[in-house]
Backbone as JSON, one array per atom type, in Angstrom:
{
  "sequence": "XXXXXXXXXXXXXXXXXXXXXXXXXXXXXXXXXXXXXXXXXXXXXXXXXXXXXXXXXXXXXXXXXXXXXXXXXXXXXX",
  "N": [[-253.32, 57.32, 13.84], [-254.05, 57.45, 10.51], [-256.14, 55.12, 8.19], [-254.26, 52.41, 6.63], [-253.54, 51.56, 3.44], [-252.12, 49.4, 3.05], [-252.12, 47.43, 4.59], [-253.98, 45.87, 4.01], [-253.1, 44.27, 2.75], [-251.25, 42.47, 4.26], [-251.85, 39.71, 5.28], [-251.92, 38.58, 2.64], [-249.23, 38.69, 2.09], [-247.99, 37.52, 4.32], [-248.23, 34.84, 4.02], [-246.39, 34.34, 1.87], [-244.18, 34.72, 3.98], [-241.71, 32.46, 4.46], [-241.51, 29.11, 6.55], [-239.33, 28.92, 7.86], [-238.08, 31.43, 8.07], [-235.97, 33.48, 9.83], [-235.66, 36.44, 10.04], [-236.58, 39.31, 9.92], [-236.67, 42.3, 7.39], [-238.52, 45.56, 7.35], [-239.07, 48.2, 5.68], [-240.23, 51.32, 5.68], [-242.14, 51.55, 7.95], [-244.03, 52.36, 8.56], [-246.57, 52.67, 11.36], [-246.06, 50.17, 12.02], [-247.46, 47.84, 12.3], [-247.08, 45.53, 10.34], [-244.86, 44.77, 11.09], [-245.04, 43.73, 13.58], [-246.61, 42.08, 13.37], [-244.85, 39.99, 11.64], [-243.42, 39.53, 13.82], [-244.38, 38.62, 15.67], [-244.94, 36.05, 14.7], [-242.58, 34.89, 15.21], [-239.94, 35.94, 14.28], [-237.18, 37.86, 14.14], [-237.58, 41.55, 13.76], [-236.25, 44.25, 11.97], [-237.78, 47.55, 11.87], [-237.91, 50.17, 9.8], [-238.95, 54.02, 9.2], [-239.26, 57.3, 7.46], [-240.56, 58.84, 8.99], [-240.58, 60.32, 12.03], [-242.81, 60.81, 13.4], [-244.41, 58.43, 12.63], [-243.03, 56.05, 13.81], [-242.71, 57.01, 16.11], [-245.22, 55.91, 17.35], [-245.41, 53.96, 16.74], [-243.4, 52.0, 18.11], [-245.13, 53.06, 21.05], [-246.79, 51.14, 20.17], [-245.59, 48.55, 20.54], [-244.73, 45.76, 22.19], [-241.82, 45.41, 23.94], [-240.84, 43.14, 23.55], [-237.78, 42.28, 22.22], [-237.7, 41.18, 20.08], [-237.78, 42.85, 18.08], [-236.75, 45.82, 16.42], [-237.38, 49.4, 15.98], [-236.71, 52.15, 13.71], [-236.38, 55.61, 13.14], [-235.9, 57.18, 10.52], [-234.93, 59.91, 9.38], [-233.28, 61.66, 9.24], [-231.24, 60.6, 7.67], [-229.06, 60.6, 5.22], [-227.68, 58.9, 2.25]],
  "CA": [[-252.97, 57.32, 12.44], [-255.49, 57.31, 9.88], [-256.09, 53.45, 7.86], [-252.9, 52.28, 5.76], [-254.1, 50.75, 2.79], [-251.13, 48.26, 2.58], [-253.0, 46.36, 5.79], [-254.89, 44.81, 2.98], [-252.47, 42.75, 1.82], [-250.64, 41.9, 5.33], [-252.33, 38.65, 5.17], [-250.96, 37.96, 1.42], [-247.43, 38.71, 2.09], [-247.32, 36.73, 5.42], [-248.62, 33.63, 3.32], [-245.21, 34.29, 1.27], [-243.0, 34.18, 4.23], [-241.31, 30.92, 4.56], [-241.93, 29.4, 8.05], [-238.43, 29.03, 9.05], [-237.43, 32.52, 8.22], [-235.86, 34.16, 11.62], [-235.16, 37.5, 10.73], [-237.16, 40.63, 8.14], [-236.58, 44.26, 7.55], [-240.2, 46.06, 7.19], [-239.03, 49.2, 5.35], [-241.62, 51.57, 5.38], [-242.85, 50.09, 8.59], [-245.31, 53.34, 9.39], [-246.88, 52.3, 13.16], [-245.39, 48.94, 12.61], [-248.47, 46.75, 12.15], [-247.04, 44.49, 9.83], [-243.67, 44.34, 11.68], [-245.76, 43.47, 15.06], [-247.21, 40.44, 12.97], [-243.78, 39.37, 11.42], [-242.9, 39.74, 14.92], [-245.65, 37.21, 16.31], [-244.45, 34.41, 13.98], [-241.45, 34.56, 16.01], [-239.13, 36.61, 13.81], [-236.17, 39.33, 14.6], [-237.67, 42.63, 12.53], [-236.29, 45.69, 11.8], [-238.42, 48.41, 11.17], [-237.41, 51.88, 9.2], [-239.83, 54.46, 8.55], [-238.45, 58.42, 7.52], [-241.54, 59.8, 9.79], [-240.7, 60.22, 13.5], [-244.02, 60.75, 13.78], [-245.13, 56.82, 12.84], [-242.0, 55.6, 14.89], [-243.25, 57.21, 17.92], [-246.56, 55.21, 17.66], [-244.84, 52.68, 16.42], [-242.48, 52.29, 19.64], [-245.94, 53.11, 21.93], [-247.76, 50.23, 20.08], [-244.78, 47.89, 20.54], [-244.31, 45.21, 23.43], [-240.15, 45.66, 24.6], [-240.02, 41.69, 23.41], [-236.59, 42.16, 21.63], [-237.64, 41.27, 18.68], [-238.27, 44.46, 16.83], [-236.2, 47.02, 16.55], [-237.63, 50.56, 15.76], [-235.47, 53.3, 13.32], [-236.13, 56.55, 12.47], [-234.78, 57.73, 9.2], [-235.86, 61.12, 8.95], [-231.6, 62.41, 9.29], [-230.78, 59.54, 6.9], [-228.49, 60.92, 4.12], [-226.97, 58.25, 1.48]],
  "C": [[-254.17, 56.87, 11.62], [-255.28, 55.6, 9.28], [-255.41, 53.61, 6.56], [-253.32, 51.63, 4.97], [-253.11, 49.5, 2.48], [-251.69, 47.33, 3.83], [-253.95, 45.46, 5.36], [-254.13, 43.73, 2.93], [-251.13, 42.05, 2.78], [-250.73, 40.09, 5.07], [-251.88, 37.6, 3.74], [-249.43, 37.67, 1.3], [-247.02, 37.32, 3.43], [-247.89, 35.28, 4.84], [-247.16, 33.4, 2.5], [-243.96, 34.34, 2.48], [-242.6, 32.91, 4.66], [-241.15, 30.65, 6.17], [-240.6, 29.45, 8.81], [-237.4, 30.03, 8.63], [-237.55, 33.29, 9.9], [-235.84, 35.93, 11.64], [-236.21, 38.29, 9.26], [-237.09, 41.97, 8.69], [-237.62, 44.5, 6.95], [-239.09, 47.79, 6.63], [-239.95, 50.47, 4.97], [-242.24, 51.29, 6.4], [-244.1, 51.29, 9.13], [-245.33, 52.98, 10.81], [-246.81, 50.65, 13.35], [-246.34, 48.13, 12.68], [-247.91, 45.71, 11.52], [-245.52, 43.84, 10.28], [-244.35, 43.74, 13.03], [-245.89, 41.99, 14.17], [-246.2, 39.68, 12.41], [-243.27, 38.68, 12.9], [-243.11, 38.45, 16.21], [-245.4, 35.59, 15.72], [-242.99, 33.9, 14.13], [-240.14, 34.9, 15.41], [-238.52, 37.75, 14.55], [-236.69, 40.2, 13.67], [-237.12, 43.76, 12.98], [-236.92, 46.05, 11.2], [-237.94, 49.66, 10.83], [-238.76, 52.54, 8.92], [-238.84, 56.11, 8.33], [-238.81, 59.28, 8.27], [-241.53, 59.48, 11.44], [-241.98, 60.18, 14.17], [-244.81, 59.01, 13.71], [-243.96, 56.21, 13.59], [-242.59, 55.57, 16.32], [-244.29, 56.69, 18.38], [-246.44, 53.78, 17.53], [-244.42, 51.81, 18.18], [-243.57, 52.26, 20.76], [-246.45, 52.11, 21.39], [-247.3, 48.59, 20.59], [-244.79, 47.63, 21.71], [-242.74, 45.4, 23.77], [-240.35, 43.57, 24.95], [-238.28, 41.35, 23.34], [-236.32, 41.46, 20.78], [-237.65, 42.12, 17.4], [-237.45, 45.78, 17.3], [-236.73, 48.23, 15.48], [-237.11, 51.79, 15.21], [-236.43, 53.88, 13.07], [-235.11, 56.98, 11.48], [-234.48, 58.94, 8.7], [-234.39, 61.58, 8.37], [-231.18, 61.21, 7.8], [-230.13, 59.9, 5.81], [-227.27, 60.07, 3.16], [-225.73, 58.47, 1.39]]
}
């Protein structure tokens, strides 16, 4: 995957989460970089993205902790 420009500001947002949050939904989560690092500070994340295509890299970049769960949204109709 080419470079996500929201990987800038990983480092700003995870300064805003509070330390004894357990659980975040990454909406948007592309190949899951910033759900991996939610992930590391010992949080439950769900990730959504609508592109099976960043899921599936997502999912290959991903340890099988059981902290992170992985959606596809692509079918997703309100």
């Amino acid at each position: 995957m080419p470079f996500d420009h929201n990987d800038h500001y990983h480092r700003l947002l995870l300064r805003q989460v509070p330390r004894d949050c357990g659980a975040a939904l990454d909406v948007g989560c592309g190949t899951g970089r910033f759900a991996r690092r939610l992930a590391r500070l010992g949080m439950t994340v769900d990730a959504v993205d609508p592109s099976e295509e960043a899921i599936a890299e997502a999912r290959a970049l991903s340890a099988p902790d059981g902290r992170s769960s992985l959606m596809e949204m692509s079918g997703f109709r309100p």
